[in-house]
Each structure stands twice: as C-alpha cells, then as structure tokens.
Backbone as CSV, one residue per row, in Angstrom:
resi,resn,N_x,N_y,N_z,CA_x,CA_y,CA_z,C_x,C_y,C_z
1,UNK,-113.621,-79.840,51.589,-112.963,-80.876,50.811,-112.425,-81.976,51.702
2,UNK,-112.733,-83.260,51.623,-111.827,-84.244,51.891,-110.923,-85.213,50.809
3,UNK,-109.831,-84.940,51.708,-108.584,-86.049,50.979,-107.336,-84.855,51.004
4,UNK,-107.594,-83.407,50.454,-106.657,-82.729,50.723,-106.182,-82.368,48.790
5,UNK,-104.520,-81.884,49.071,-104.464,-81.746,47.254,-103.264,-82.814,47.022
6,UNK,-103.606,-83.032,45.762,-102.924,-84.213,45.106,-101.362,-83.160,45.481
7,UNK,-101.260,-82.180,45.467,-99.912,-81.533,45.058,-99.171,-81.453,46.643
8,UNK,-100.023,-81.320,47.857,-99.573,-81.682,48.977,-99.200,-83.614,49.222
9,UNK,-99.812,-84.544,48.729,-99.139,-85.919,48.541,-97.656,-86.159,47.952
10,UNK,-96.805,-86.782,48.657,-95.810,-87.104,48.527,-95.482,-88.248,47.579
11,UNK,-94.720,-87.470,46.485,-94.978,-88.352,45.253,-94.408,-89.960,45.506
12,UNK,-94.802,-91.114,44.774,-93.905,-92.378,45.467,-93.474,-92.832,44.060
13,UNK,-91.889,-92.940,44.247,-91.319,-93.362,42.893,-91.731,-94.516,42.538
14,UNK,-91.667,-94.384,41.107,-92.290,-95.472,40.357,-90.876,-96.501,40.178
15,UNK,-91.710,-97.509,39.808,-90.168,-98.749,39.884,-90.120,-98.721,38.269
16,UNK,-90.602,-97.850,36.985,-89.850,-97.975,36.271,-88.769,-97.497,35.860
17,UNK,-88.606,-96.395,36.862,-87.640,-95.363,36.974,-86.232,-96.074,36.994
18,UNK,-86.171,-96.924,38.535,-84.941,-97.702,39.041,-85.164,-98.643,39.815
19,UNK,-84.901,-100.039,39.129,-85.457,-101.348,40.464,-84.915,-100.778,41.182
20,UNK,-85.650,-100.562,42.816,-84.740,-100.581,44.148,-84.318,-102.167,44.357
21,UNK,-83.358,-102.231,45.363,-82.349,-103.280,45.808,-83.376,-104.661,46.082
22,UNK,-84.451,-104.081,46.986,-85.314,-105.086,47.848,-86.504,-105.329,47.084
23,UNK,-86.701,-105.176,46.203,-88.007,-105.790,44.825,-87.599,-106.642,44.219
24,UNK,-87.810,-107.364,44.169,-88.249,-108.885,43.946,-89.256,-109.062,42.441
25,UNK,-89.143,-109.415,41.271,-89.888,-109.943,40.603,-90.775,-110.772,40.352
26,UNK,-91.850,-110.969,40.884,-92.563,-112.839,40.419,-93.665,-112.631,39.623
27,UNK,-93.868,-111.790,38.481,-94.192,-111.986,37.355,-92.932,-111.966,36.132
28,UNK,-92.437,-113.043,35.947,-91.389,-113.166,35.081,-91.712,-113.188,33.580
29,UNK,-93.099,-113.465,33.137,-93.702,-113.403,31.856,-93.936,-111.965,31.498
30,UNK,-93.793,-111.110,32.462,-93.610,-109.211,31.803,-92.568,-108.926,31.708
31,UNK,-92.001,-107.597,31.147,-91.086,-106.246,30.911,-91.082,-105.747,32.383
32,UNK,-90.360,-105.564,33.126,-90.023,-105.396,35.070,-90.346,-103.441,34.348
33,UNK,-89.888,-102.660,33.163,-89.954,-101.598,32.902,-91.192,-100.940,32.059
34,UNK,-92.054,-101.727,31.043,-92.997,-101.315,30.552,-94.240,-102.294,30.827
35,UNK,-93.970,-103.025,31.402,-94.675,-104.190,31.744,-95.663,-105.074,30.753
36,UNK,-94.724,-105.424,29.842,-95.245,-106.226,28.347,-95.087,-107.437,28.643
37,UNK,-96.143,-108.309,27.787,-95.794,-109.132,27.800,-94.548,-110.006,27.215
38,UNK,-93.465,-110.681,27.742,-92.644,-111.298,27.003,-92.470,-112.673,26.649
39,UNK,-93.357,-113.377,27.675,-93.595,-115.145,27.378,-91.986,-115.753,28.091
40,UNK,-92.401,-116.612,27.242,-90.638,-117.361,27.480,-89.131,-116.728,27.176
41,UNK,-89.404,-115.590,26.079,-88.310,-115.177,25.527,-88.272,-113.582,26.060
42,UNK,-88.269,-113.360,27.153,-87.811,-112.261,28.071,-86.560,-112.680,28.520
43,UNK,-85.317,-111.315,28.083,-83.828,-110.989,28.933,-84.328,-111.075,29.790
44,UNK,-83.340,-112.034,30.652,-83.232,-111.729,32.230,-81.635,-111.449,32.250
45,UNK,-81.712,-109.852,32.901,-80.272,-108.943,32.878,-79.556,-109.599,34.876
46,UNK,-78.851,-108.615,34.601,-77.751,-109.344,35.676,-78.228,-108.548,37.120
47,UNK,-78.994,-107.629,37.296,-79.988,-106.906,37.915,-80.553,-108.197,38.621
48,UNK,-81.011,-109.021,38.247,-82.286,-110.258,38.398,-84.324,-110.007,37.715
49,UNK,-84.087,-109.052,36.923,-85.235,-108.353,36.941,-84.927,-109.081,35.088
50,UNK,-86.678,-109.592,34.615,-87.091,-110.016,33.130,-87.428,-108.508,32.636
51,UNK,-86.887,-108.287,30.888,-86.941,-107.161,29.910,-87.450,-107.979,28.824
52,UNK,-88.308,-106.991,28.044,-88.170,-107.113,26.532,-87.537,-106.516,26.098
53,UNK,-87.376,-107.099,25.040,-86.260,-106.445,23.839,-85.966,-104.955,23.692
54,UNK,-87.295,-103.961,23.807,-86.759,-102.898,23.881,-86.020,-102.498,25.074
55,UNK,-86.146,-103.123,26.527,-85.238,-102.815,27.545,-84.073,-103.673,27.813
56,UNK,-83.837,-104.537,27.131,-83.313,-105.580,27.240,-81.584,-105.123,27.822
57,UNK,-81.178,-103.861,27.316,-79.894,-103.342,27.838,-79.901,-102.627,28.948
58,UNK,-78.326,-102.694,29.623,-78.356,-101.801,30.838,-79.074,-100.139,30.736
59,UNK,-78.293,-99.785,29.989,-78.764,-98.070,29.696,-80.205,-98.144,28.906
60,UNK,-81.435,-99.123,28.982,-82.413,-98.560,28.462,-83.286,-98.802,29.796
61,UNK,-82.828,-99.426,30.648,-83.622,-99.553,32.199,-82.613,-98.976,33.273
62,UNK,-82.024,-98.452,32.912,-81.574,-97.696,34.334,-81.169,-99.251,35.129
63,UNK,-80.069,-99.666,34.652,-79.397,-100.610,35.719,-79.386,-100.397,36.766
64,UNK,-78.933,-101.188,37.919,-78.325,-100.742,39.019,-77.013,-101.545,39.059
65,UNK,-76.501,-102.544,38.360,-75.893,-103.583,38.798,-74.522,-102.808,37.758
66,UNK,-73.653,-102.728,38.653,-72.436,-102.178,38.385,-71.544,-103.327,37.649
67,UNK,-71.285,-102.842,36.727,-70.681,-103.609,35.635,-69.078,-102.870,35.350
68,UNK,-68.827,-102.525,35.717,-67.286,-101.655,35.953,-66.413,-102.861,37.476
69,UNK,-67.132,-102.644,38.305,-66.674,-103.492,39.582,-66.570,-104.935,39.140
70,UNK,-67.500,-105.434,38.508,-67.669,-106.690,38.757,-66.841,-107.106,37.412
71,UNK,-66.193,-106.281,36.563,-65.611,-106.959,35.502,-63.818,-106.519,35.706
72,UNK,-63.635,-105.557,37.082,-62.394,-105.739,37.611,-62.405,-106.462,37.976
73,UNK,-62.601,-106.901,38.990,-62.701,-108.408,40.309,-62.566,-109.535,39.618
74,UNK,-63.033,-109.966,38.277,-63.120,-111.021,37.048,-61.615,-110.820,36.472
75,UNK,-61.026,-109.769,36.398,-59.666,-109.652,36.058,-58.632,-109.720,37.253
76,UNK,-59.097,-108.976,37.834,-58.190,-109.520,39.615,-57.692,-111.025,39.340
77,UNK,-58.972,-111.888,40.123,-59.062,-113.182,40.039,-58.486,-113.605,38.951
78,UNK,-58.464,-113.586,37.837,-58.192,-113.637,36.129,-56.739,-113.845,36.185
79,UNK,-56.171,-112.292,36.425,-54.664,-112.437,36.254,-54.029,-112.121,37.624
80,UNK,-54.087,-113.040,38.401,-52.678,-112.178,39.234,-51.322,-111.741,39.303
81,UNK,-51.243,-110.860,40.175,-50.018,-110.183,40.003,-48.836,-111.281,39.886
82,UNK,-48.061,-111.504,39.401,-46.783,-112.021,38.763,-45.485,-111.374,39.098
83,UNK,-44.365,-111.455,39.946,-44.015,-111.009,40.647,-42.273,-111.835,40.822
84,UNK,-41.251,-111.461,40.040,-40.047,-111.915,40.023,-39.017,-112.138,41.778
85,UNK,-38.710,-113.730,41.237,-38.227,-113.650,42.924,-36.800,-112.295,42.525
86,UNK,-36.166,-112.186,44.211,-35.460,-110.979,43.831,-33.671,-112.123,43.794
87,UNK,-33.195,-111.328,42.836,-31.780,-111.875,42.479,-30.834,-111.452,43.347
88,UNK,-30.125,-112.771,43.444,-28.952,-112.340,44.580,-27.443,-112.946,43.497
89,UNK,-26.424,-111.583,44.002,-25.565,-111.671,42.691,-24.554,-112.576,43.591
90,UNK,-23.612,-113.096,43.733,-22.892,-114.006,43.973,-21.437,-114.181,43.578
C-alpha cells in the first residue's frame, strides 16, 4: 500500500468549527460557516468574518470575540468611578 491509513493522518480542524485568530476572509459574498451564498446582505459579526442568516449570531458560529470583556471596558470608560472629596469638620 502507498499513502498509509486515513486513521494514522492527523486530522486538520475544519474552520467551521472555530475561526482561528489569523484567517482572514476575502470571499465576503459567502457564509465564513456553511459557505452560502449571501450577496450583499451577509452579517458581518464583530469576529470580522460574513454569516447568513442562519449563522448570523454569536452562539450559532462558535464566536470567538468575547463580548463579556468588551461590554465591561464600554462601561468602565462609560461611567467612572465618582468619588466624594473627603470632609473636613471645622
């Protein structure tokens, strides 16, 4: 036999699983997850990666883009701490 067994090959994750960090999109007219066509009216999520409608949410593509962090830091900035000068009695 040459080539060996498919079951000794080391499987290579598929990117519909989870965009990795360093993939890059430049077909923007597909689904980055089922790879449909979407035309002009493809979500583009906060990831940087184009969805159709059925992936169009975080939890139906396996986000990566942390949405907990980035909507503290928006409140940080938002409200800061407020902070009474201290009273001196007299």
């Amino acid at each position: 036999r040459v080539g060996g067994d498919a079951a000794s090959a080391p499987a290579a994750p598929a990117k519909a699983d989870k965009p990795p960090k360093g993939d890059v999109q430049t077909d923007t007219t597909r689904c980055w997850r089922c790879n449909k066509r979407v035309g002009l009216l493809g979500f583009k999520c906060r990831c940087e990666f184009t969805f159709c409608a059925k992936h169009r949410y975080a939890d139906k593509h396996k986000c990566p883009f942390d949405y907990r962090s980035h909507a503290r830091e928006i409140l940080l900035k938002d409200n800061p701490v407020v902070k009474a000068s201290k009273l001196r009695s007299t």
